[in-house]
N, C-alpha and C positions, 0 to 999 in steps of 0.2 A: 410362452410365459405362464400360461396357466399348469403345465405338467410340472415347472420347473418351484411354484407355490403349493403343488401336491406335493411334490417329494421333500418338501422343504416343511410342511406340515408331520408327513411321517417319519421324518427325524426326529422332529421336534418331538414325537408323542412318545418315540424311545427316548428321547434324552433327559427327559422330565422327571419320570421313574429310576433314573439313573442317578441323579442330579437331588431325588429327594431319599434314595439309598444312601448315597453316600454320606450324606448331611447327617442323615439319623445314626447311623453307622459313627463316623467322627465325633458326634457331637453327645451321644447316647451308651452307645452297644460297647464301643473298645472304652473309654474311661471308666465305665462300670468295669468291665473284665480285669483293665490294666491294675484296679486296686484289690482286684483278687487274686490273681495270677502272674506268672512272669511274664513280661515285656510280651517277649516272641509269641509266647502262648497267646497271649491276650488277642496279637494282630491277627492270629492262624484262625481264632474261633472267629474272631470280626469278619474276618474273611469270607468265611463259609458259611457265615450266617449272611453275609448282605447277597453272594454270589447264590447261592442253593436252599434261601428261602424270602430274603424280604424283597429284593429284583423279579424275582420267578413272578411272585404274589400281588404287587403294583403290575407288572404287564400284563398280567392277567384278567384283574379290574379293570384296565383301559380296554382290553381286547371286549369288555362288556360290550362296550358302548361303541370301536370302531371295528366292526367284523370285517373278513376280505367276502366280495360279492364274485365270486368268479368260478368258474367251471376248473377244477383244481388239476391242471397241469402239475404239480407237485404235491409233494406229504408238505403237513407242517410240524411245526412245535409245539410244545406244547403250549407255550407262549403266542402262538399264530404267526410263525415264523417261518418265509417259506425254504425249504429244504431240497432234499434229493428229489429230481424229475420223475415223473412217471413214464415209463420206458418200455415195460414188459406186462405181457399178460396172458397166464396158463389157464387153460378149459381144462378143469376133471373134476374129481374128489378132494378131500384133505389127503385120504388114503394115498391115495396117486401121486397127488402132489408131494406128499414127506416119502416115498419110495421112489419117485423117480430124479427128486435132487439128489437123495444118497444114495444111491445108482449111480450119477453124474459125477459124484466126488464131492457133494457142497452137506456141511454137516447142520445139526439143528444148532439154533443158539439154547442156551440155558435162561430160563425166567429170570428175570431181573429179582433177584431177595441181597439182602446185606453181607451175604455168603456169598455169592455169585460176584457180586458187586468189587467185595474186598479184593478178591481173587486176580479180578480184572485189574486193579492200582498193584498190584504186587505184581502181576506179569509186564505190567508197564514198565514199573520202576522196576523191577530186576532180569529184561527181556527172558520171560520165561515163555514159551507158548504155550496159550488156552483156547483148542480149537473149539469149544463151543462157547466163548466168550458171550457173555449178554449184549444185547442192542439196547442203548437211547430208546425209546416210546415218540415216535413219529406219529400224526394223525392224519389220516382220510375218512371221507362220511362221517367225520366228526368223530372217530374211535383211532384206537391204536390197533398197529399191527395185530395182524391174527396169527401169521407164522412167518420167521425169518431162518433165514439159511445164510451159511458162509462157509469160505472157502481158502485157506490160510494162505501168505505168500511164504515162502522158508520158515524160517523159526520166528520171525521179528513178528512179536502183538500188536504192535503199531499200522501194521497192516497186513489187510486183508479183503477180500471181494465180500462183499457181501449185498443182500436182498431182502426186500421185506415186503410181505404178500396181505393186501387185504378181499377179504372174499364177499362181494355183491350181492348179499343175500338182501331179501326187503324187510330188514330191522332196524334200520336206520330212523332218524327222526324227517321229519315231513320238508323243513327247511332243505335238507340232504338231496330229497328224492330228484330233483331234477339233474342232480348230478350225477344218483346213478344211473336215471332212465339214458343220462348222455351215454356211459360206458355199455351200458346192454344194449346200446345199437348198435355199437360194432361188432357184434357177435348173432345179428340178427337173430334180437327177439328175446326176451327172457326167459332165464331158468327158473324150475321147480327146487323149491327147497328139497336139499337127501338126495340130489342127484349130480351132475355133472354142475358146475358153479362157474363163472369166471373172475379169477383172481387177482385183480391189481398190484400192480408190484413195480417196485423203485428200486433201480440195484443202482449202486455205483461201487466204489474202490478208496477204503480207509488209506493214507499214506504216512501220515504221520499226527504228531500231537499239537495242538494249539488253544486258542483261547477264542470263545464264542464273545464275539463285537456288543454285546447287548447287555452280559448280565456278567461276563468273567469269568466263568467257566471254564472249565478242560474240558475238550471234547476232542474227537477225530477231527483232522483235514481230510477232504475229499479228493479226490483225482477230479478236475473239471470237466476232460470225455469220458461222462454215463452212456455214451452210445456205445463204446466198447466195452461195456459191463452187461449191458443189454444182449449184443453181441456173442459176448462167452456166454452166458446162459444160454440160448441157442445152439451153439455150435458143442458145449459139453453134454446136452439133453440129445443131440443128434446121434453124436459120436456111440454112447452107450443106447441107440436104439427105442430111446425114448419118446422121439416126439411123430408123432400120427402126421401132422400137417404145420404147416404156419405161414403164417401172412404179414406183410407191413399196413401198417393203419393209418393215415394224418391225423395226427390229433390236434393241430395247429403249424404255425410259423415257427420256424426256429426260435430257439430266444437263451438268453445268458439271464442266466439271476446270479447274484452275489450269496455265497453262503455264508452261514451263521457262523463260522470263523475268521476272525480277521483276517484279511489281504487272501480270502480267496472267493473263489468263483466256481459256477457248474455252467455249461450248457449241453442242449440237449437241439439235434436237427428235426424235434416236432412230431417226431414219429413213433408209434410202437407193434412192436412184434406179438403178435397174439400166439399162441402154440398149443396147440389141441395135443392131449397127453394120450397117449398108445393105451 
């Protein structure tokens, strides 16, 4: 009873911000636009503006005041949304690390700018392939990604393998630390900044296009087995002679979380592959 008034709570705290977008949006944002602009237009800016800034912006104040207390099995959103599993994790350098993915076949993503961005909706809508396509901004340690890789399937944008590595250095803020002292035990013992690092990392598998449950958005759908993304990372890092050693980790119980897409899902069997780099 009582998990079933928790979850029933953190609905509620999405659906408020939802519920008071839309109001303001209706009642405000499109009737001002509609007597400037035509109809469609009017809806398309309402749109974008309740979906990619006033939704974003209420979950965000809420997340003030309800933060997640947990050892982060997953990235989130920027929204504190939880997202792709944490699955994977390489010992080296940056140096190492961006030479022996593109050694393996997996290329770098391009920085997320307005250019890079447009690029991406143009290969979407007119299936063009952009194999260094930009990543969404996931967070661990309370930052975003430091480096992301992918790995295209044929020509379709829609999908693609891809990974996003965050690196353990102790810059983190103090709230964080306990989470990273959790990750530098598995590697027995902490690194020195400038040297060999261990880097966090959440790979799964883009499949196609959908609409995030929260705010409206377009974003990727996910493949739900992140264990065989985990997996290829491993076995491509092998194949090309890259990888020194690797071990599996428990990092908990299995578990399924629902992703930030409608009607779907990830799970992950609790585990991660560490791989010390040649």
């Amino acid at each position: 009873m009582i998990d079933f008034f928790v979850r029933f709570l953190k609905r509620l705290i999405v659906l408020v911000p939802g519920i008071v977008g839309a109001y303001l949006v209706a009642t405000d944002v499109y009737p001002f636009l509609d007597r400037q602009i035509p109809a469609p237009l009017a809806f398309l800016l309402a749109y974008i503006f309740a979906a990619y800034v006033l939704i974003p912006a209420l979950l965000r104040v809420v997340r003030i005041f309800f933060r997640p207390n947990h050892i982060p099995h997953y990235c989130v959103t920027a929204d504190g949304f939880a997202s792709d599993p944490i699955n994977i994790g390489l010992v080296g350098t940056r140096k190492q690390i961006v030479l022996s993915m593109k050694k393996a076949g997996w290329s770098t993503s391009d920085q997320r700018t307005i250019k890079s961005v447009a690029r991406l909706v143009y290969s979407v809508i007119f299936r063009k392939p952009y194999l260094t396509a930009p990543f969404s901004y996931l967070y661990l340690f309370g930052r975003r990604q430091d480096l992301g890789f992918q790995k295209s399937i044929g020509d379709n944008p829609n999908q693609r393998h891809h990974v996003r590595f965050w690196m353990t250095e102790p810059t983190i803020s103090k709230s964080e630390k306990e989470h990273l002292d959790f990750w530098q035990k598995l590697v027995h013992g902490k690194m020195k900044h400038n040297k060999k690092q261990l880097w966090i990392g959440a790979a799964s598998r883009d499949i196609g296009i959908g609409f995030i449950r929260h705010n409206a958005q377009f974003a990727h759908s996910v493949h739900p087995n992140t264990d065989a993304e985990r997996d290829l990372i491993v076995s491509d890092l092998d194949k090309t002679k890259q990888l020194k050693n690797t071990r599996d980790v428990t990092v908990g119980e299995a578990y399924k979380i629902r992703n930030r897409v409608f009607r779907s899902h990830l799970r992950s069997d609790g585990k991660m592959s560490i791989v010390t780099l040649v």
